[in-house]
LOFIMI-606346 format. One line per 10 residues: for each residue y, z, x negated of N, C-alpha, C, CB. Coordinates in Angstrom, 3 decimals. Glycine has a CB too. Layout:
residues N
Y Z X Y Z X Y Z X Y Z X ~ ... .
END
This chain:
residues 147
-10.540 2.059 -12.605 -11.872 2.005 -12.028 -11.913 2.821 -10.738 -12.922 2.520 -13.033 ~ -11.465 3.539 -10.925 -11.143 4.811 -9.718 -10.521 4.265 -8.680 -10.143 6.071 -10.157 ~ -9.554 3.486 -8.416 -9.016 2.801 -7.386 -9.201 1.429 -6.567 -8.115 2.787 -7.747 ~ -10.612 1.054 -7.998 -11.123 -0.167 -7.437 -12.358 0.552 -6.570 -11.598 -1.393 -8.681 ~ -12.883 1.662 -6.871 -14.290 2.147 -6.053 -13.680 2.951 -5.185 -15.558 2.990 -6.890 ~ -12.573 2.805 -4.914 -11.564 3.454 -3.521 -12.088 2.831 -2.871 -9.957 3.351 -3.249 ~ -12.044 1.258 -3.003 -11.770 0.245 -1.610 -12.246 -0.025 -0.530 -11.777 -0.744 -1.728 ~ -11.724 -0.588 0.363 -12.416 0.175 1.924 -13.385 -1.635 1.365 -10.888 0.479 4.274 ~ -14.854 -0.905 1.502 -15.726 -1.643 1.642 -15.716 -2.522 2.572 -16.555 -1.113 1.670 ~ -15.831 -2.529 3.346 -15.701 -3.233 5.008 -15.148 -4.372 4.921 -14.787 -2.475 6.141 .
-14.057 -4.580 4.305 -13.650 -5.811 4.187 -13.849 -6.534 2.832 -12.390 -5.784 4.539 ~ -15.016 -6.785 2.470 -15.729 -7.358 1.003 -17.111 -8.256 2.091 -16.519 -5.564 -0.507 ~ -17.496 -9.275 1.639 -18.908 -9.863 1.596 -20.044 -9.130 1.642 -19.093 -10.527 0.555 ~ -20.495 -8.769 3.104 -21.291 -7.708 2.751 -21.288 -6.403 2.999 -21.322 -7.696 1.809 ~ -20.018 -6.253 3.181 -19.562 -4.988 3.698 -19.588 -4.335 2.452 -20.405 -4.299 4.860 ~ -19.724 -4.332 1.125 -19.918 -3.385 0.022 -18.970 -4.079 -1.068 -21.588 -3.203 -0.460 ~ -18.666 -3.202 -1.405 -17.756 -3.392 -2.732 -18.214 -4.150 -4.019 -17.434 -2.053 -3.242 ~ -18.084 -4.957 -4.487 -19.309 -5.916 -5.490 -18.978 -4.484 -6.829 -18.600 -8.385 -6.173 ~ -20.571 -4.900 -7.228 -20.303 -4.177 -8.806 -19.141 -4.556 -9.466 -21.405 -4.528 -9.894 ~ -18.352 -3.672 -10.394 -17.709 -3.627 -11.955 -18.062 -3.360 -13.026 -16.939 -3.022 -12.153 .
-17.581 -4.269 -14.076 -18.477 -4.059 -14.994 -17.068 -4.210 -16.503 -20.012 -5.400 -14.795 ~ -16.983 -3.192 -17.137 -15.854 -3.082 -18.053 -16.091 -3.890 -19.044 -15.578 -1.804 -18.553 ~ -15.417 -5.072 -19.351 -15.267 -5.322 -20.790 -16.533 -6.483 -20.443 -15.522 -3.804 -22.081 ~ -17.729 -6.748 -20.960 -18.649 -7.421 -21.292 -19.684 -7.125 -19.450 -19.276 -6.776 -23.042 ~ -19.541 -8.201 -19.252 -20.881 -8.252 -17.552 -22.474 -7.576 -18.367 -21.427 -10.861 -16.721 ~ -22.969 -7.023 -17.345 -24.463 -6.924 -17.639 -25.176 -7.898 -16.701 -25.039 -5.402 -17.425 ~ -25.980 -8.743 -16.973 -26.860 -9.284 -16.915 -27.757 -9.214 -15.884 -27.203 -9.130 -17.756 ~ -28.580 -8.155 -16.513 -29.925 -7.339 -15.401 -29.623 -5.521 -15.609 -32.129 -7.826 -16.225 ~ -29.683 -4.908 -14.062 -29.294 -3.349 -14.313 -30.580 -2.859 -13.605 -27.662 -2.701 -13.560 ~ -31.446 -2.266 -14.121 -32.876 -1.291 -13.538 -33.630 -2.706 -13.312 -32.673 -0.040 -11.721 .
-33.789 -3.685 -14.242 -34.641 -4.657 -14.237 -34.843 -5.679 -13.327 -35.528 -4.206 -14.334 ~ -33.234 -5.466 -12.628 -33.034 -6.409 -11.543 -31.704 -7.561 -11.704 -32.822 -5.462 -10.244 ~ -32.094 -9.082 -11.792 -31.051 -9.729 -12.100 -29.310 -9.109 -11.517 -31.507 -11.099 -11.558 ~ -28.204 -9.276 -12.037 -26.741 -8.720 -10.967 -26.813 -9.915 -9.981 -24.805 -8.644 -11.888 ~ -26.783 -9.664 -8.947 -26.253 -10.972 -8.188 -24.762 -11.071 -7.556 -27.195 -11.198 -6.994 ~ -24.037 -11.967 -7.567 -23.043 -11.926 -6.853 -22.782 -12.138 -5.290 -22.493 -12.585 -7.422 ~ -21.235 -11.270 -5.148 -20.597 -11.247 -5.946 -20.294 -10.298 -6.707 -19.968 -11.605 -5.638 ~ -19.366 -10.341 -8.114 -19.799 -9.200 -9.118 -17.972 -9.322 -9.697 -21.489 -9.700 -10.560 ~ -17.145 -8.439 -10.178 -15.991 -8.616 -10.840 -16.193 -7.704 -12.300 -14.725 -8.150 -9.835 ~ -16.009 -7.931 -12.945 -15.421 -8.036 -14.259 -13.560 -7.579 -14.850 -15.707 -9.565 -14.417 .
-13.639 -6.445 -15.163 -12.437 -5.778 -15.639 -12.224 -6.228 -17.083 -12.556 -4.203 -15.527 ~ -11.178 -6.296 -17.511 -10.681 -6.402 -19.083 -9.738 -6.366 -19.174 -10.869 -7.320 -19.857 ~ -9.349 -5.273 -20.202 -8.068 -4.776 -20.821 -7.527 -5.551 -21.903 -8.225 -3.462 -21.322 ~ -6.314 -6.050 -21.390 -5.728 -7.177 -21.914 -4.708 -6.152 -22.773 -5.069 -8.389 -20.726 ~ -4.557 -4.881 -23.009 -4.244 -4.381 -24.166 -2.423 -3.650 -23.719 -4.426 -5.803 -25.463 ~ -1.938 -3.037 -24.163 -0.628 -2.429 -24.234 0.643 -2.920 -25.027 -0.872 -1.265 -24.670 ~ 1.719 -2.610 -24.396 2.887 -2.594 -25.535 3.919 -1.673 -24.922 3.610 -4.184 -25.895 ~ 4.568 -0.958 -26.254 4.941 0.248 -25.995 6.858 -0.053 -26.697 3.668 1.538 -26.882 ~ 7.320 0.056 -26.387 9.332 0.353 -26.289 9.991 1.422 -26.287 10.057 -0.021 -25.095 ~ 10.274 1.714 -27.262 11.586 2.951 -27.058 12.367 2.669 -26.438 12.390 3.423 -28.057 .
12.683 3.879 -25.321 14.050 3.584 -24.546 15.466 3.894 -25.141 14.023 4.362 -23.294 ~ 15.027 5.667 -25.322 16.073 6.167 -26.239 15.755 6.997 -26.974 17.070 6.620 -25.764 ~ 16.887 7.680 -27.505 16.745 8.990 -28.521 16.128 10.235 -28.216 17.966 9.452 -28.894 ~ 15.495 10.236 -26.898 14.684 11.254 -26.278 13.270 11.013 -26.447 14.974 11.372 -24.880 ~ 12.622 10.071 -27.227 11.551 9.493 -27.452 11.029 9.189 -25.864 10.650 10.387 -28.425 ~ 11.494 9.012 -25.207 11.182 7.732 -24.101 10.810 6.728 -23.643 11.510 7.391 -23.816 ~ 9.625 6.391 -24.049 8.735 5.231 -23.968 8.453 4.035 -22.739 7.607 5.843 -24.157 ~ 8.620 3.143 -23.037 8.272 2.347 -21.509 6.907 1.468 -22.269 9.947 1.002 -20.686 ~ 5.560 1.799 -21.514 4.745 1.547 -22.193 4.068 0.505 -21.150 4.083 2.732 -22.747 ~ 4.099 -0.861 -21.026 3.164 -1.950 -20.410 1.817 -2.334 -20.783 3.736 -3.048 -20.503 .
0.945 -1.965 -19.472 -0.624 -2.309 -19.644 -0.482 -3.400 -18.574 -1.915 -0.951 -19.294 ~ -1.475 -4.614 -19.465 -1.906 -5.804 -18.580 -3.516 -5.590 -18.808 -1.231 -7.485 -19.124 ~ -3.927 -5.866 -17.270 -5.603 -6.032 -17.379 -5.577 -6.758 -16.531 -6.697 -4.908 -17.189 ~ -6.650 -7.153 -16.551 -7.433 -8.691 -15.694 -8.773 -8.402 -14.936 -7.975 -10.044 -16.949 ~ -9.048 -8.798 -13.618 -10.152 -8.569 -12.848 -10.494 -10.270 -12.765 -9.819 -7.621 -11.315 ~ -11.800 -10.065 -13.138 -12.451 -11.600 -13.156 -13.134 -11.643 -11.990 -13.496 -12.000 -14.392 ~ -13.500 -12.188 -10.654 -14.343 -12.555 -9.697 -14.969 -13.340 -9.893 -14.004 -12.785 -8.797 ~ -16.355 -12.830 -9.743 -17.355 -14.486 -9.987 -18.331 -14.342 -8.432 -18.876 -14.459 -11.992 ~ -18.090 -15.561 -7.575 -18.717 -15.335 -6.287 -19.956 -16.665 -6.475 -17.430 -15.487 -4.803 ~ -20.962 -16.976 -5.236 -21.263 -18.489 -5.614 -20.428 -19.279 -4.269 -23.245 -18.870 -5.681 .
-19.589 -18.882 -3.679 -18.661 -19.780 -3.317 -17.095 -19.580 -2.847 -19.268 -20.321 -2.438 ~ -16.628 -20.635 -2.866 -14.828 -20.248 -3.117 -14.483 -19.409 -1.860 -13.585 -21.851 -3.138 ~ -15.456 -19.190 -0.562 -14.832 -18.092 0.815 -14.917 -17.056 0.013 -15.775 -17.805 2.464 ~ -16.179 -16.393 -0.381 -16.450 -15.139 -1.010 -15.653 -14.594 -2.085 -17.621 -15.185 -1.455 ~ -15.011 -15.625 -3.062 -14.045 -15.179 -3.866 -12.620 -14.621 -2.820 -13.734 -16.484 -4.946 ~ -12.506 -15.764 -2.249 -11.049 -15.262 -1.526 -11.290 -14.219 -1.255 -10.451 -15.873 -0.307 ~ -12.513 -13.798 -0.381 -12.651 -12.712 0.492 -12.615 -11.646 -0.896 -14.170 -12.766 1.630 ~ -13.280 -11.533 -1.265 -13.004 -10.295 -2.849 -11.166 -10.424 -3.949 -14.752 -11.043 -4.501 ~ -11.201 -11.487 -3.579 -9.630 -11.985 -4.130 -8.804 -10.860 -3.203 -9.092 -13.990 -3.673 ~ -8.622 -11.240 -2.157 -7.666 -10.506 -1.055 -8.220 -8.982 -0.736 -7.666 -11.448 0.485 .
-9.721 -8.899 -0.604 -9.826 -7.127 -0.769 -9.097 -6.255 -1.524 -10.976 -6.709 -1.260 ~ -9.253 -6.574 -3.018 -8.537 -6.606 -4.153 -7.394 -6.183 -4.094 -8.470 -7.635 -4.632 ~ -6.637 -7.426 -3.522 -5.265 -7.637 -3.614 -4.762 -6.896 -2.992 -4.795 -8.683 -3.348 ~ -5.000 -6.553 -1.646 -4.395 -5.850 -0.170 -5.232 -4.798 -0.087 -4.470 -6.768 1.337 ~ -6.589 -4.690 -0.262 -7.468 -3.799 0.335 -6.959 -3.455 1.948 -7.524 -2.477 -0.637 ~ -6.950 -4.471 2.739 -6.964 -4.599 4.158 -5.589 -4.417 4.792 -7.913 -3.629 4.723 ~ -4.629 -4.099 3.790 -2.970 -4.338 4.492 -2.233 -5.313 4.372 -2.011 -3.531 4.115 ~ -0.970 -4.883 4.286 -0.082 -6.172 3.546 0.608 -5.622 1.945 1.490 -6.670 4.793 ~ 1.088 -7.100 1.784 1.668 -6.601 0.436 2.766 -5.252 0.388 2.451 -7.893 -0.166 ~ 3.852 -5.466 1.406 4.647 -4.556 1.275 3.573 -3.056 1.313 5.813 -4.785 2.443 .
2.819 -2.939 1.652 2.033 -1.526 2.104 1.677 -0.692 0.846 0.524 -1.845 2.950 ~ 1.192 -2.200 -0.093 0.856 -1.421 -1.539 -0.934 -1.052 -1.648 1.894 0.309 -1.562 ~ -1.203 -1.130 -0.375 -2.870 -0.301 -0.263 -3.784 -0.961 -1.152 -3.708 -0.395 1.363 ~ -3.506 -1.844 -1.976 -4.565 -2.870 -3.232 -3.872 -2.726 -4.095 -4.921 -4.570 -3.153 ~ -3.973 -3.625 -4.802 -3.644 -3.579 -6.358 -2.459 -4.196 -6.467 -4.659 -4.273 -7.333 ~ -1.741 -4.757 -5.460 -0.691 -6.032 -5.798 0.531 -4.759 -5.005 -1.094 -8.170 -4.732 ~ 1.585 -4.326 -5.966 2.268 -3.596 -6.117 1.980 -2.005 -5.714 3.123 -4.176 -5.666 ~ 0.622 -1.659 -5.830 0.292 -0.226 -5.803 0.286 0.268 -6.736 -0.679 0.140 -5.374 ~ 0.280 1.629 -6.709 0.227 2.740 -8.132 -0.922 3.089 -8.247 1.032 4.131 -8.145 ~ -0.815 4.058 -9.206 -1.653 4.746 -10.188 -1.503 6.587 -9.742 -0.978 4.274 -11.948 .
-2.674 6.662 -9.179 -2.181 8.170 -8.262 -2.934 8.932 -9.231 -2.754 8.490 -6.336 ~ -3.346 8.967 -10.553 -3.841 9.933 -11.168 -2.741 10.400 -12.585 -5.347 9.426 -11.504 ~ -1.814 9.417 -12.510 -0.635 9.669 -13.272 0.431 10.768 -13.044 -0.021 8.587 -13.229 ~ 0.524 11.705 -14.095 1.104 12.977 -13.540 2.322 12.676 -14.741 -0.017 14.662 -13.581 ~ 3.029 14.084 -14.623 4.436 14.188 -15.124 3.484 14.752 -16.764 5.814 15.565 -14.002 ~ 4.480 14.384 -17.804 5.671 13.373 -17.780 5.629 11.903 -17.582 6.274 13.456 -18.918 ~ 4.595 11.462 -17.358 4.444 10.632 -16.772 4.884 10.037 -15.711 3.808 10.726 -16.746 ~ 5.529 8.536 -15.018 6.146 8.055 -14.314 5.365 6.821 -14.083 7.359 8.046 -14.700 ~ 4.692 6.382 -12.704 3.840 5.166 -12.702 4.947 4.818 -11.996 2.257 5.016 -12.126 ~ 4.666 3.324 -11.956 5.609 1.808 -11.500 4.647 1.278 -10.734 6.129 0.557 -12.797 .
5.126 -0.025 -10.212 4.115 -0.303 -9.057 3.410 -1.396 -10.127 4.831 -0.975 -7.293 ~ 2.128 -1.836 -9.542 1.018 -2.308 -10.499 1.740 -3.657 -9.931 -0.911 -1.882 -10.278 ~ 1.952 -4.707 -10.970 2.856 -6.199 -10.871 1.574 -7.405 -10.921 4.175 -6.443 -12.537 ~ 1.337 -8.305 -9.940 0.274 -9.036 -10.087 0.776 -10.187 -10.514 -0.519 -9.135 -9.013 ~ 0.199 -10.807 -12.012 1.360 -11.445 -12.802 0.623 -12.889 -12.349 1.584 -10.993 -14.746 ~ -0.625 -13.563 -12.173 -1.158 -14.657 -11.922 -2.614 -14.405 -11.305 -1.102 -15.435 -13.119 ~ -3.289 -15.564 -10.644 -4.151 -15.736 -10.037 -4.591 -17.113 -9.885 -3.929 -15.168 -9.126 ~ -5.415 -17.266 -10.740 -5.648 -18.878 -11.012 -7.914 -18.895 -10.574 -4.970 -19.366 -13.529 ~ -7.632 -19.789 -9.748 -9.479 -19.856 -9.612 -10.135 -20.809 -10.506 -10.064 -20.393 -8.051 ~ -11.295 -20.798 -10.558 -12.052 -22.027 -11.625 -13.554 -21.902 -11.219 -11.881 -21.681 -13.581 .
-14.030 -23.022 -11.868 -15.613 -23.424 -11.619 -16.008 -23.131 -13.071 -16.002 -25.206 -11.055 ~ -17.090 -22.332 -12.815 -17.585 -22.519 -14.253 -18.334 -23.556 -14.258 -18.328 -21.440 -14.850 ~ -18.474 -23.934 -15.671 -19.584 -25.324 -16.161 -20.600 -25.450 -15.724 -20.055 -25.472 -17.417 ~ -20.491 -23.935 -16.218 -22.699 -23.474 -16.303 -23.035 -23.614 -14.583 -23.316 -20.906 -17.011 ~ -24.433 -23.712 -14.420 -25.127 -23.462 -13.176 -25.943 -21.764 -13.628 -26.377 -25.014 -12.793 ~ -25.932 -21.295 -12.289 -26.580 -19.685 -12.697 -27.994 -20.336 -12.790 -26.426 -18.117 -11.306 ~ -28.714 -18.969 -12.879 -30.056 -18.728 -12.634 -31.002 -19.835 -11.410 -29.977 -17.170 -12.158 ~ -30.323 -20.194 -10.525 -30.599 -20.409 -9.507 -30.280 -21.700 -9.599 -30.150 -19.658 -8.630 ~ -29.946 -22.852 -10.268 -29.248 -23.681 -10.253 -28.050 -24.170 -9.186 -30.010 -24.311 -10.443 ~ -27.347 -22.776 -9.205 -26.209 -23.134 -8.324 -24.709 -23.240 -8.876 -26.203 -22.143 -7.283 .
-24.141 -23.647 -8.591 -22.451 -23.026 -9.103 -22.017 -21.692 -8.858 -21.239 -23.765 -8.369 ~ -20.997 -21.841 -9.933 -20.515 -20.208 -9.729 -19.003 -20.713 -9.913 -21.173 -18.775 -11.093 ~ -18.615 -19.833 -9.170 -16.990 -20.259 -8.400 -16.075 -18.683 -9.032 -17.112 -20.346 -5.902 ~ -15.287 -18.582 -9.299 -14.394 -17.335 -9.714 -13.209 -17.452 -9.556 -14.441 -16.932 -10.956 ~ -12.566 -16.134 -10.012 -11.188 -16.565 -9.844 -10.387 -14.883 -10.806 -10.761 -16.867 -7.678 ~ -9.118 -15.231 -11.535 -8.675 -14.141 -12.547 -7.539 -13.545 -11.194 -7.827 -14.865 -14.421 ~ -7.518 -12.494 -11.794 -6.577 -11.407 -10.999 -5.756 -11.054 -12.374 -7.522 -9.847 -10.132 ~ -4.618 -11.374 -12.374 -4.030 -10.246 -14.007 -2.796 -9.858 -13.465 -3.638 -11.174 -15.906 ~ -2.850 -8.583 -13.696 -1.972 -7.567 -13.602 -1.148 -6.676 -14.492 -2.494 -6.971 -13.098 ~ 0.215 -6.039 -14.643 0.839 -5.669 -15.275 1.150 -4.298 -14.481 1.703 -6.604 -15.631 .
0.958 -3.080 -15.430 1.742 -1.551 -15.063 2.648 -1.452 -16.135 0.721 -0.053 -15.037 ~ 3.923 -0.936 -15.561 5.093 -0.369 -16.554 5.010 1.194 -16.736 6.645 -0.719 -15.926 ~ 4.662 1.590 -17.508 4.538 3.848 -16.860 5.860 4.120 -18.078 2.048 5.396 -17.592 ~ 6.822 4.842 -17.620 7.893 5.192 -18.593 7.474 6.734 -19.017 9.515 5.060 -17.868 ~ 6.835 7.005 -20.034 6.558 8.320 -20.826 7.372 8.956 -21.153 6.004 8.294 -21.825 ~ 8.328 10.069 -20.964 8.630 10.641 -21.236 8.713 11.909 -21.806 8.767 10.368 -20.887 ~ 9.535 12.524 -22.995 8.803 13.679 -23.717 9.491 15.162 -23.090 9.060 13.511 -25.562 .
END
């Protein structure tokens, strides 16, 4: 969460970073519908490996950022904030092979692996009778724990 409310605003729809919302979207926040665009985090859960006899763990987290825009520019544009947060890939400055800078020793972060990116229409029409256009971000961290 911390590295998504890093992001250089400026380059988002709007100039502002769309809300996050963990696990389950809210709806209405201080009695005001959310409007997009809005992303959606979910923890797609862990798996953990012994390396060796040093109890040495290589422990993989996949999570998923959902974008829901009402049209397919605005996703890209939040797609690629995301992704790059205004560099290139080699740079690391987004999510697509950056770290985890709050990870300390014994701890060892890996670079964050962006495993797919698939867009879709939802069925539904919003509030407004419009479409809503999205798109999944899922990502993989390797952190090797060591004791």
């Amino acid at each position: 969460m911390q590295k998504y409310e890093a992001l250089n605003a400026l380059i988002f729809p709007s100039e502002t970073v769309p809300r996050i919302d963990f696990g389950s979207m809210a709806q209405v926040v201080s009695a005001t519908q959310v409007v997009r665009p809005y992303v959606r985090l979910l923890d797609e859960g862990r798996e953990v490996k012994p390396l060796d006899f040093e109890r040495n763990t290589l422990v993989t987290t996949r999570f998923t950022f959902e974008v829901w825009a009402r049209n397919l520019g605005d996703v890209d544009t939040v797609v690629s904030a995301i992704r790059l947060n205004g560099g290139t890939v080699g740079q690391g400055l987004g999510f697509d092979y950056g770290t985890l800078s709050a990870l300390s020793s014994p701890k060892s972060t890996h670079q964050i692996v962006p495993a797919a990116e698939p867009r879709f229409l939802d069925p539904a029409l919003d509030a407004d009778g419009q479409r809503v256009h999205g798109a999944r971000l899922e990502y993989s961290v390797a952190v090797l724990e060591a004791s």
